[in-house]
PDB file of N, CA, C and O in Angstrom:
ATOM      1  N   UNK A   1      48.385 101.102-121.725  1.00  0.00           N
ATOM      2  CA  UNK A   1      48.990  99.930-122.295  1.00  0.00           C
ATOM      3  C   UNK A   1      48.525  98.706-121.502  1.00  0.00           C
ATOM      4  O   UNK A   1      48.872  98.586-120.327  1.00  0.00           O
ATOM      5  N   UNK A   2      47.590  97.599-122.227  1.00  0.00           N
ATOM      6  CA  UNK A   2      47.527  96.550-121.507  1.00  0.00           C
ATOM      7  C   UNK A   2      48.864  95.668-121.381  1.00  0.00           C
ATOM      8  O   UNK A   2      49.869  95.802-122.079  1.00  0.00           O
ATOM      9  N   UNK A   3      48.678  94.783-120.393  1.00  0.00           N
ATOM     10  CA  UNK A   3      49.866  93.800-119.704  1.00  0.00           C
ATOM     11  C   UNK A   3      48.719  92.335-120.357  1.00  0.00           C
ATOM     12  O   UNK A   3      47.877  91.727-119.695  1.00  0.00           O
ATOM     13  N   UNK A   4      49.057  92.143-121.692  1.00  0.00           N
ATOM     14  CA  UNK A   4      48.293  90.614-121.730  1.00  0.00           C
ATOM     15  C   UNK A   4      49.427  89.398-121.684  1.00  0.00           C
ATOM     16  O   UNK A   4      50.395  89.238-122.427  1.00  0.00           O
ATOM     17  N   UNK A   5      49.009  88.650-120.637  1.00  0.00           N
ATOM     18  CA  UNK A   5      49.047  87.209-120.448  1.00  0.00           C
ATOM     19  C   UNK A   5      48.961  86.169-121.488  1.00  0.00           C
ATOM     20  O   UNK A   5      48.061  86.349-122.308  1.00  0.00           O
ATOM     21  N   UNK A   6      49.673  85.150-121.636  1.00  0.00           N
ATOM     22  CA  UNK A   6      49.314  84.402-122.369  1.00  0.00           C
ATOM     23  C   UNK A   6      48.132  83.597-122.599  1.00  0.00           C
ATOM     24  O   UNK A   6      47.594  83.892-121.532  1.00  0.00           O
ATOM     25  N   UNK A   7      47.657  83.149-122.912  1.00  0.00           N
ATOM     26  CA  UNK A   7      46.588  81.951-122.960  1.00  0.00           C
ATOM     27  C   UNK A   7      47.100  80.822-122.075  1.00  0.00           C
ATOM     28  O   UNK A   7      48.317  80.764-122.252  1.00  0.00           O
ATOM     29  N   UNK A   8      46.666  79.806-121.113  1.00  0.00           N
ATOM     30  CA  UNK A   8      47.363  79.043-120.557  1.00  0.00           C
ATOM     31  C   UNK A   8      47.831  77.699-121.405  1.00  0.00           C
ATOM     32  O   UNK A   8      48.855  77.036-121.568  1.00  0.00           O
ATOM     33  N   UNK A   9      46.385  77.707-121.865  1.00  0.00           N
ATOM     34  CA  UNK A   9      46.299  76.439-122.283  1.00  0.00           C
ATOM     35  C   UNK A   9      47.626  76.759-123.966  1.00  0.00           C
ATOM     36  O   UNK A   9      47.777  75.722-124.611  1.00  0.00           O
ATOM     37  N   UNK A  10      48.332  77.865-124.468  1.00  0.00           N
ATOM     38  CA  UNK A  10      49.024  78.122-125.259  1.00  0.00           C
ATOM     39  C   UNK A  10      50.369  77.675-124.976  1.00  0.00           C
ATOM     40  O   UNK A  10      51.142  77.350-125.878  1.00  0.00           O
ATOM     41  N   UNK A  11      50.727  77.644-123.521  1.00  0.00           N
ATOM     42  CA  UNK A  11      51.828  77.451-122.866  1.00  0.00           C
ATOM     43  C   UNK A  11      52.317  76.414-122.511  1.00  0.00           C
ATOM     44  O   UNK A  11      51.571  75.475-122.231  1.00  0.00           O
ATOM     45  N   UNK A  12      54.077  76.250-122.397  1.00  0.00           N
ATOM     46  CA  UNK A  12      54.325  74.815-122.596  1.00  0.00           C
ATOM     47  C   UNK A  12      53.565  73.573-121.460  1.00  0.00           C
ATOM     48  O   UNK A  12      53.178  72.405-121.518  1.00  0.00           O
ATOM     49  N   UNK A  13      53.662  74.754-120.391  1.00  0.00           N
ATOM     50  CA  UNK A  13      52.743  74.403-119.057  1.00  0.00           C
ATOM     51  C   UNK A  13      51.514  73.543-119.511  1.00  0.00           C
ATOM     52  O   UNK A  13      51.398  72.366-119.169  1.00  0.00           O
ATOM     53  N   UNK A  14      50.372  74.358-120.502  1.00  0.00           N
ATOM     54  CA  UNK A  14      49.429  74.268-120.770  1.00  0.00           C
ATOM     55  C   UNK A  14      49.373  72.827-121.725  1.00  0.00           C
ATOM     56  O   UNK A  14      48.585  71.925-121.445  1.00  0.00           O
ATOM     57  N   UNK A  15      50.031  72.772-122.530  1.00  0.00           N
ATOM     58  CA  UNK A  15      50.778  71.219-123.452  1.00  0.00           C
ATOM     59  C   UNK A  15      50.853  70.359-122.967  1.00  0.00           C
ATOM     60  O   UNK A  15      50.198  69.356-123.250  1.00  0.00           O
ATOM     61  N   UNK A  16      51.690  70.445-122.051  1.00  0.00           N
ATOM     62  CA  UNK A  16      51.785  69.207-121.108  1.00  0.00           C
ATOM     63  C   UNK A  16      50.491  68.930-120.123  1.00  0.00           C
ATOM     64  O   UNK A  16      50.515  67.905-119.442  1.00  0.00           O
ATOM     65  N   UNK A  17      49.519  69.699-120.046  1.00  0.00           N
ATOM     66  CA  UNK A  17      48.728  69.339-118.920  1.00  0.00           C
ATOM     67  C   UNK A  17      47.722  68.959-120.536  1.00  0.00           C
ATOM     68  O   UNK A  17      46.915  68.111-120.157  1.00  0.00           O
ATOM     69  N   UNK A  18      47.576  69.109-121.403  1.00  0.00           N
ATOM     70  CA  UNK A  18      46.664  68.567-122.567  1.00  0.00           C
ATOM     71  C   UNK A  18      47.008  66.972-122.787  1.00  0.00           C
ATOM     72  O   UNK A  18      46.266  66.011-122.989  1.00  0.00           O
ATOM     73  N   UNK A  19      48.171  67.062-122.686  1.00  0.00           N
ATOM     74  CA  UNK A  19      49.069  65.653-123.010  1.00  0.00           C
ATOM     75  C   UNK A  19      49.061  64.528-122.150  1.00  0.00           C
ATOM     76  O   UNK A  19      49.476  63.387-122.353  1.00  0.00           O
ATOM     77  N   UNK A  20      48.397  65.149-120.925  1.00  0.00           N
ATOM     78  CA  UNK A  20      48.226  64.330-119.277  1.00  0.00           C
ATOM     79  C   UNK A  20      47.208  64.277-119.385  1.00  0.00           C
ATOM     80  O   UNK A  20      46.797  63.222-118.903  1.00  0.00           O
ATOM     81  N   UNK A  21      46.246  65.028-119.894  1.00  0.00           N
ATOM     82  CA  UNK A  21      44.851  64.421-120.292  1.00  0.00           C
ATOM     83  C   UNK A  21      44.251  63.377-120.982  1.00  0.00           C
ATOM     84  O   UNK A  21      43.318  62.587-120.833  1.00  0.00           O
ATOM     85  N   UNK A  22      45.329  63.719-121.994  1.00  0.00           N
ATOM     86  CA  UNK A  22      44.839  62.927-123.209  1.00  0.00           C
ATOM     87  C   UNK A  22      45.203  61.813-123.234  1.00  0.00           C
ATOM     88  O   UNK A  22      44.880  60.982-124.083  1.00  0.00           O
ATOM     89  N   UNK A  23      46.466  61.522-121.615  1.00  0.00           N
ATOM     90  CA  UNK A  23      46.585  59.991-121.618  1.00  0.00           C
ATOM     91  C   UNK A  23      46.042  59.582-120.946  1.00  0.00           C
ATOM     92  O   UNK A  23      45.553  58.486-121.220  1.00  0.00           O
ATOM     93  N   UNK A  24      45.833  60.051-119.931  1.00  0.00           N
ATOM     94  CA  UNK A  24      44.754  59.654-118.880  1.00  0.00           C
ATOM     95  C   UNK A  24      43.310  59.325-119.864  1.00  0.00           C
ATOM     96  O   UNK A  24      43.361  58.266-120.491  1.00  0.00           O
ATOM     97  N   UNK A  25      42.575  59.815-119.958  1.00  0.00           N
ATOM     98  CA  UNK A  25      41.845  59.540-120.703  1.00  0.00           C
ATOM     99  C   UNK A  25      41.441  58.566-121.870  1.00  0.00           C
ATOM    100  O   UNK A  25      40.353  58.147-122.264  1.00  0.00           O
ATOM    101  N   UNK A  26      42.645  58.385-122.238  1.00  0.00           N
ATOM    102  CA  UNK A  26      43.058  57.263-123.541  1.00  0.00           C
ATOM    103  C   UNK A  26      42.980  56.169-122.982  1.00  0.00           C
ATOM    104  O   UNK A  26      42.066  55.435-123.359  1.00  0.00           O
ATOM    105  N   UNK A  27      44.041  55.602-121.729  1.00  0.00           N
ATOM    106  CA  UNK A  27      43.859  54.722-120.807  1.00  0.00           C
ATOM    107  C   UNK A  27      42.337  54.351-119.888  1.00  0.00           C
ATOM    108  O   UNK A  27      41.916  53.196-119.943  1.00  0.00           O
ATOM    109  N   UNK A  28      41.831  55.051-119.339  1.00  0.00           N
ATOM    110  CA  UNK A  28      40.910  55.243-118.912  1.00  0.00           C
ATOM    111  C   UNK A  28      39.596  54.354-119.487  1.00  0.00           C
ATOM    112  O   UNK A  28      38.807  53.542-119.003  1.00  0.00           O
ATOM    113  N   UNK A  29      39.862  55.091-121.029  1.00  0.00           N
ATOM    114  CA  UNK A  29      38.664  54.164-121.994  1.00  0.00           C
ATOM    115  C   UNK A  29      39.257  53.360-122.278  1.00  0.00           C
ATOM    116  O   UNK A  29      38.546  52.571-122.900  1.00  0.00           O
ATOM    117  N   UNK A  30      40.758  52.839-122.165  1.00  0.00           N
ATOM    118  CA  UNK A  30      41.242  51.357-123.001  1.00  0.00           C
ATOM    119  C   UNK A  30      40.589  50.098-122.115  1.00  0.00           C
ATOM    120  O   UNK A  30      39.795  49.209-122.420  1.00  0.00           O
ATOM    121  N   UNK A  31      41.304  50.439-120.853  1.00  0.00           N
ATOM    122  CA  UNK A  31      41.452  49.460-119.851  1.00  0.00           C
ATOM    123  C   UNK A  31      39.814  49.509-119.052  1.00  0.00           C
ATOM    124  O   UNK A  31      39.115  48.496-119.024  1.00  0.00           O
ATOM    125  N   UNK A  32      39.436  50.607-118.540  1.00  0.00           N
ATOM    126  CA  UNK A  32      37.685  50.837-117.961  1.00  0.00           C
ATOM    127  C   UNK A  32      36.904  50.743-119.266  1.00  0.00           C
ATOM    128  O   UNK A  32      35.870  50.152-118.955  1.00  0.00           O
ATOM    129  N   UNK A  33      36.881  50.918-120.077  1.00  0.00           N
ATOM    130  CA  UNK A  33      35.646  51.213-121.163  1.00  0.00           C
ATOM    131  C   UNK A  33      34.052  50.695-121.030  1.00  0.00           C
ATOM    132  O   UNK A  33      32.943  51.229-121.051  1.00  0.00           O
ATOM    133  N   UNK A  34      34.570  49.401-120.890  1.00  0.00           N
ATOM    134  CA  UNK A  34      33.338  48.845-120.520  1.00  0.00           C
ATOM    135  C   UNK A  34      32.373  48.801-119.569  1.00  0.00           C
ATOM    136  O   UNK A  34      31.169  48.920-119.795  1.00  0.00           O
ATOM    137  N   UNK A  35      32.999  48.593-118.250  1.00  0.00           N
ATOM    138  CA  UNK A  35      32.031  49.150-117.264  1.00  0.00           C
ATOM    139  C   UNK A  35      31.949  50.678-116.586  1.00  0.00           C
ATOM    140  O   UNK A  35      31.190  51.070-115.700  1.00  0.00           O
ATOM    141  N   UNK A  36      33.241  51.577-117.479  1.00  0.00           N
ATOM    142  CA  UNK A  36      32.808  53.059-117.329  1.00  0.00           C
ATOM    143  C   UNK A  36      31.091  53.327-118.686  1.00  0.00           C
ATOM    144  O   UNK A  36      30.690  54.486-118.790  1.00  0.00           O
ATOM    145  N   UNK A  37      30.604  52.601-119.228  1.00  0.00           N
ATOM    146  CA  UNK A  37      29.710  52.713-120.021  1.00  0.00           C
ATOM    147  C   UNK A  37      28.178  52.637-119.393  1.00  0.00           C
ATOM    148  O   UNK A  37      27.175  53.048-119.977  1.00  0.00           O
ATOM    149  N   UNK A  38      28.202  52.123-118.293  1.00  0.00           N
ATOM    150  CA  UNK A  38      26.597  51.835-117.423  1.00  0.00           C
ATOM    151  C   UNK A  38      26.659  53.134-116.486  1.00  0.00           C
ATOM    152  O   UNK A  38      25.828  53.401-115.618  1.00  0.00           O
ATOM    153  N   UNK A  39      28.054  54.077-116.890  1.00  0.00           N
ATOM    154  CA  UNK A  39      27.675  55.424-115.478  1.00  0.00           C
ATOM    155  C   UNK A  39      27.684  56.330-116.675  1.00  0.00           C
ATOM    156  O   UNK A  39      28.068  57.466-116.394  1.00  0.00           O
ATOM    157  N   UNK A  40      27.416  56.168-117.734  1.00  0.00           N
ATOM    158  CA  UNK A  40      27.656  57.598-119.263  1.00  0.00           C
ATOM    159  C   UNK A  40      26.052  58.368-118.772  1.00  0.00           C
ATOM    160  O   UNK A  40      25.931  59.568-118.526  1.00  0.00           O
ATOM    161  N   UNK A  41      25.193  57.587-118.728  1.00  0.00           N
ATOM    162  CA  UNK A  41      23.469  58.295-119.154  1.00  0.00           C
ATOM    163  C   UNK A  41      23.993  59.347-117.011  1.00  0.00           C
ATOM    164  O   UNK A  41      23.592  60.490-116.792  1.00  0.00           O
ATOM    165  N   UNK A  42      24.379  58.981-116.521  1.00  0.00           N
ATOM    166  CA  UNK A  42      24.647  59.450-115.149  1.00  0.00           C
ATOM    167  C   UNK A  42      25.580  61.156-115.587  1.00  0.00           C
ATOM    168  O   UNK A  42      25.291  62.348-115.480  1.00  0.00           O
ATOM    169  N   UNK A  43      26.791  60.353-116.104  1.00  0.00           N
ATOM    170  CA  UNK A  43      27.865  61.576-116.062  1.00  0.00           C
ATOM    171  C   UNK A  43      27.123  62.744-117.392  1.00  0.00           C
ATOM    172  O   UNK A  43      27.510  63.902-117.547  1.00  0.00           O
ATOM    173  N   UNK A  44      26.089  62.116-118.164  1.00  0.00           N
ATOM    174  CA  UNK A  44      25.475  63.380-119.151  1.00  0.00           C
ATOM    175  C   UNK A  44      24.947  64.372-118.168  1.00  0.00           C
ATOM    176  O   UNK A  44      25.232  65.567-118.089  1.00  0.00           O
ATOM    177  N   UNK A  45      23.910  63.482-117.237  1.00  0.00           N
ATOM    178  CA  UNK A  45      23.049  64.389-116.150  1.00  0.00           C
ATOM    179  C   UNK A  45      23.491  65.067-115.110  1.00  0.00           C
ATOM    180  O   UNK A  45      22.719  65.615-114.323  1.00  0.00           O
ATOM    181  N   UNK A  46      24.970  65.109-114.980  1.00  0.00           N
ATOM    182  CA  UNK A  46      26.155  65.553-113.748  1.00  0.00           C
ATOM    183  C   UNK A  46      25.982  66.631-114.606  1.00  0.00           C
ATOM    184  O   UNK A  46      25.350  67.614-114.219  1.00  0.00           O
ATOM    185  N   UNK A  47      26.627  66.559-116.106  1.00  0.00           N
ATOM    186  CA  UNK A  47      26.864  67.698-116.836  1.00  0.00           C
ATOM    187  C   UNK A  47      26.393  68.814-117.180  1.00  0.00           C
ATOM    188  O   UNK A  47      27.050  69.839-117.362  1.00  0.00           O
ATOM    189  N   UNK A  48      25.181  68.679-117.294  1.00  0.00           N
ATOM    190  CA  UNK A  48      23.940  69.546-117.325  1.00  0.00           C
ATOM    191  C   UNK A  48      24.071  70.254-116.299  1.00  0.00           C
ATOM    192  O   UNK A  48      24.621  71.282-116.692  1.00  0.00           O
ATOM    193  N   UNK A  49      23.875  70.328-115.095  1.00  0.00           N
ATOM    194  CA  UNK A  49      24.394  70.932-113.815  1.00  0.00           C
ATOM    195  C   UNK A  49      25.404  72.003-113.937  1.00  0.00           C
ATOM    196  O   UNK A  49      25.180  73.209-113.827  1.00  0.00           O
ATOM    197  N   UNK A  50      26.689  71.360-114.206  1.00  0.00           N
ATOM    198  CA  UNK A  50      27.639  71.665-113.984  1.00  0.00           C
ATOM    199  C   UNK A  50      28.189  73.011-115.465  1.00  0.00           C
ATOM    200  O   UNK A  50      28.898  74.015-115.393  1.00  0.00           O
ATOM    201  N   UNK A  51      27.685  72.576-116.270  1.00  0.00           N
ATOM    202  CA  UNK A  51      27.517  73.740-117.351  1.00  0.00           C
ATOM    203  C   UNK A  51      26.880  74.744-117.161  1.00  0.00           C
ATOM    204  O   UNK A  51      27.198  75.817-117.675  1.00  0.00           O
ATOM    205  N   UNK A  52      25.807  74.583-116.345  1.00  0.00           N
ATOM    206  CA  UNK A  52      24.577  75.609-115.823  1.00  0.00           C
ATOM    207  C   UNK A  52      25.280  77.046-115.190  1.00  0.00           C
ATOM    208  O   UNK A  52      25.238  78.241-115.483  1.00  0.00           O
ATOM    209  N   UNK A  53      26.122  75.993-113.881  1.00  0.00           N
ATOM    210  CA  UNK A  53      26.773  76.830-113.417  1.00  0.00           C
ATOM    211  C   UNK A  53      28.448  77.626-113.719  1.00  0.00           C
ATOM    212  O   UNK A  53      29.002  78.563-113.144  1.00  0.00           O
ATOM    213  N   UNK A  54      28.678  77.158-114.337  1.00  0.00           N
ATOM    214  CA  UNK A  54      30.032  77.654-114.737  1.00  0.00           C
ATOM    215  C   UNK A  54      30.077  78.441-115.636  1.00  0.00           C
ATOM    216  O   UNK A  54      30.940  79.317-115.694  1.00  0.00           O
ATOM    217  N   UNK A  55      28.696  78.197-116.947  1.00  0.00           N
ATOM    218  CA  UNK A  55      28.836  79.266-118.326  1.00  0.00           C
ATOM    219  C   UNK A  55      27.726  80.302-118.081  1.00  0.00           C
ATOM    220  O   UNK A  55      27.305  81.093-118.925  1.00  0.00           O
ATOM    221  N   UNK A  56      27.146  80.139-116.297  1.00  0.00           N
ATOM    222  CA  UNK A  56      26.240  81.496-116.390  1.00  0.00           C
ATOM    223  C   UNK A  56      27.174  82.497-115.556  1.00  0.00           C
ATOM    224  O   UNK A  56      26.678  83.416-114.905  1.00  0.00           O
ATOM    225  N   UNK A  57      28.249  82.318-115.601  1.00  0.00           N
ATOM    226  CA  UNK A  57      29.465  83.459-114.817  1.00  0.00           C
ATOM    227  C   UNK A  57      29.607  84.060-115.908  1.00  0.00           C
ATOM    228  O   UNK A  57      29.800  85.236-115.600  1.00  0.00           O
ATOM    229  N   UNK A  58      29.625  83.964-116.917  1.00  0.00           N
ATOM    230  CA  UNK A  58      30.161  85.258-118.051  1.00  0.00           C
ATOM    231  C   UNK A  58      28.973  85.977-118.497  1.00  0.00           C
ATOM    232  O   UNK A  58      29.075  86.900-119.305  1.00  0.00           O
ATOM    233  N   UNK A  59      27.930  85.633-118.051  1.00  0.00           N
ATOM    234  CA  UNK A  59      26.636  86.962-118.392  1.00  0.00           C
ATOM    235  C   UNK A  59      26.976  88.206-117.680  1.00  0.00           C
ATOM    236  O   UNK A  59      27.162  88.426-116.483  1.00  0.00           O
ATOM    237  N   UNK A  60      27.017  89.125-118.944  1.00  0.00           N
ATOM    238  CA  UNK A  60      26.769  90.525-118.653  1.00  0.00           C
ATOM    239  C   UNK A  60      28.314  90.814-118.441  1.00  0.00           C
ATOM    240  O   UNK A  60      28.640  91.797-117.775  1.00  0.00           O
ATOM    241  N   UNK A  61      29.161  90.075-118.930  1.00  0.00           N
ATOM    242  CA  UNK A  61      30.395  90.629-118.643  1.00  0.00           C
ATOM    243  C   UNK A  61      30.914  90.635-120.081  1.00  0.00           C
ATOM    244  O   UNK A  61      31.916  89.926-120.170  1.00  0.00           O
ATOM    245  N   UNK A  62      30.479  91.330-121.492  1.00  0.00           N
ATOM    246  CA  UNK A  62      30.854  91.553-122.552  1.00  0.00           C
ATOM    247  C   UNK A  62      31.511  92.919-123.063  1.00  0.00           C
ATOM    248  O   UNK A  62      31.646  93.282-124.231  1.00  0.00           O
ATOM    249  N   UNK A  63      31.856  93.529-121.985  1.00  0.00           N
ATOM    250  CA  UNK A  63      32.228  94.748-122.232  1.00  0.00           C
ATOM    251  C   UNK A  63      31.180  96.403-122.582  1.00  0.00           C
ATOM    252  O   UNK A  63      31.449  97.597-122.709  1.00  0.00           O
ATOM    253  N   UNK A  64      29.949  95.559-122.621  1.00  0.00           N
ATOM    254  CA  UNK A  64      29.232  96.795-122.517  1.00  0.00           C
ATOM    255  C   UNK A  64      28.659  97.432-121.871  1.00  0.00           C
ATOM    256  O   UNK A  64      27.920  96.764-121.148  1.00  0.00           O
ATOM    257  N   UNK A  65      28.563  98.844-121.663  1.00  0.00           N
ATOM    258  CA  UNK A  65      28.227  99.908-120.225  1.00  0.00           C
ATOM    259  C   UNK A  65      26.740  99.583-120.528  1.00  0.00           C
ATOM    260  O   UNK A  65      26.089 100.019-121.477  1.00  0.00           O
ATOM    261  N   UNK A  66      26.200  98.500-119.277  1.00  0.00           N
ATOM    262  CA  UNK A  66      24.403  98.655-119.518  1.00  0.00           C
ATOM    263  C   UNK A  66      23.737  99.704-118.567  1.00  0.00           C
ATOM    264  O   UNK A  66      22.569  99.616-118.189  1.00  0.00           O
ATOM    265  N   UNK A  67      25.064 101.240-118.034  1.00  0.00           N
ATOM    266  CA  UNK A  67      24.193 102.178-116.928  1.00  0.00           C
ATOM    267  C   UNK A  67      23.363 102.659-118.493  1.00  0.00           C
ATOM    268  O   UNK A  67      23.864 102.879-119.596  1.00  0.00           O
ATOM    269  N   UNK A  68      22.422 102.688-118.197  1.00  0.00           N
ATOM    270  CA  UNK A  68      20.758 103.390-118.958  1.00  0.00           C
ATOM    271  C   UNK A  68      20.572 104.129-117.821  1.00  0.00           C
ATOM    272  O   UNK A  68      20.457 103.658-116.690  1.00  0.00           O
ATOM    273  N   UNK A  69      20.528 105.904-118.282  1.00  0.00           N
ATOM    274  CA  UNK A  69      20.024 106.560-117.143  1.00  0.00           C
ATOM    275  C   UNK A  69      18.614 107.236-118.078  1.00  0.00           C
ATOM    276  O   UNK A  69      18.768 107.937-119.079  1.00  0.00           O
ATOM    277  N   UNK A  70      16.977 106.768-117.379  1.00  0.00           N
ATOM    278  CA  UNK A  70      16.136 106.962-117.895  1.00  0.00           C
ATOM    279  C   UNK A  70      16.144 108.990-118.220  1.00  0.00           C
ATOM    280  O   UNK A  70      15.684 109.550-119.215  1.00  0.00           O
ATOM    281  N   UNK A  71      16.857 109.692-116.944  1.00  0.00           N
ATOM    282  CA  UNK A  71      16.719 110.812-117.581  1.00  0.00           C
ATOM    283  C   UNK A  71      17.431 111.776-118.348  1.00  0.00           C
ATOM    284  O   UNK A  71      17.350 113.002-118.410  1.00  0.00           O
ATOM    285  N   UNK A  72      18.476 110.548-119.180  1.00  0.00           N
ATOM    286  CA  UNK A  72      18.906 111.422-120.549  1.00  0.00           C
ATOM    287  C   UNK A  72      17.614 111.217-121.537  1.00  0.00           C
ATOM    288  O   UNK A  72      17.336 112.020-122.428  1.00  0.00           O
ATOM    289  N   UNK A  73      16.946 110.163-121.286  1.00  0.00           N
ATOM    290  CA  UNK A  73      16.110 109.561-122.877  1.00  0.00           C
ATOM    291  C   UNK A  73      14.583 110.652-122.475  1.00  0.00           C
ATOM    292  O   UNK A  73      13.715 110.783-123.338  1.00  0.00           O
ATOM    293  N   UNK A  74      14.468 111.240-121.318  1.00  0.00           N
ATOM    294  CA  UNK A  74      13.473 112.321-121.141  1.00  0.00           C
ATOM    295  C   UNK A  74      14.202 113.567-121.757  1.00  0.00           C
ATOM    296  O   UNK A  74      13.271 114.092-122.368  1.00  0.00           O
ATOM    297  N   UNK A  75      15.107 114.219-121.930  1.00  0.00           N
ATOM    298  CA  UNK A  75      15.888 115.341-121.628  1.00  0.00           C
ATOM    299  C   UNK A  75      15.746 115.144-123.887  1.00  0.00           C
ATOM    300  O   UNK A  75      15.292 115.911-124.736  1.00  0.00           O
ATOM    301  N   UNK A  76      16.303 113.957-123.968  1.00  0.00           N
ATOM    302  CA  UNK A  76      16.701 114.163-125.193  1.00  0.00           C
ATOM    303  C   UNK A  76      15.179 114.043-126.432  1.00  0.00           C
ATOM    304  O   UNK A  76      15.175 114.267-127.642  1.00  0.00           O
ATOM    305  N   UNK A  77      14.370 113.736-125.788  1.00  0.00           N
ATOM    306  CA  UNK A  77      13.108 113.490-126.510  1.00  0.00           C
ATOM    307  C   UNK A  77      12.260 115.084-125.915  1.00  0.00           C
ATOM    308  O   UNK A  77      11.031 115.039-125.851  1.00  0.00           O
ATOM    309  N   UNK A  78      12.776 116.040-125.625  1.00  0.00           N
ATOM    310  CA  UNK A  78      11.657 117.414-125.205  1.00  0.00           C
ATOM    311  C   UNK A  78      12.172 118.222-125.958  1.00  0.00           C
ATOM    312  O   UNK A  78      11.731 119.369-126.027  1.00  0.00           O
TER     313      UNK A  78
END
């Protein structure tokens, strides 16, 4: 029997920290907008980086057994 967890971001926890984002952020571009706009071509090229490393942690972790033992595929081909 698995023990699953919620999703975080599902949780009221998780709501409220969307909702703290989304004001922060809202503000952020109201009041900065303009001179947060001469660091955008900067924060694209941060990003690139930073995607690199964070979405190459889930390779090879899809649930499938990749042991290949070369001498079943001899055994089963004689």
């Amino acid at each position: 029997m698995k023990n699953q967890h919620p999703n975080f971001w599902s949780t009221p926890t998780g709501w409220a920290a969307l909702a703290l984002i989304a004001a922060v952020t809202y503000f952020l571009v109201l009041e900065h907008g303009q001179h947060m706009l001469q660091f955008l071509p900067y924060l694209i090229l941060l990003l690139c980086p930073l995607m690199h490393v964070f979405m190459h942690g889930s390779h090879g972790k899809h649930g499938h057994d990749h042991s290949h033992a070369p001498d079943e595929k001899k055994e089963e081909s004689s």
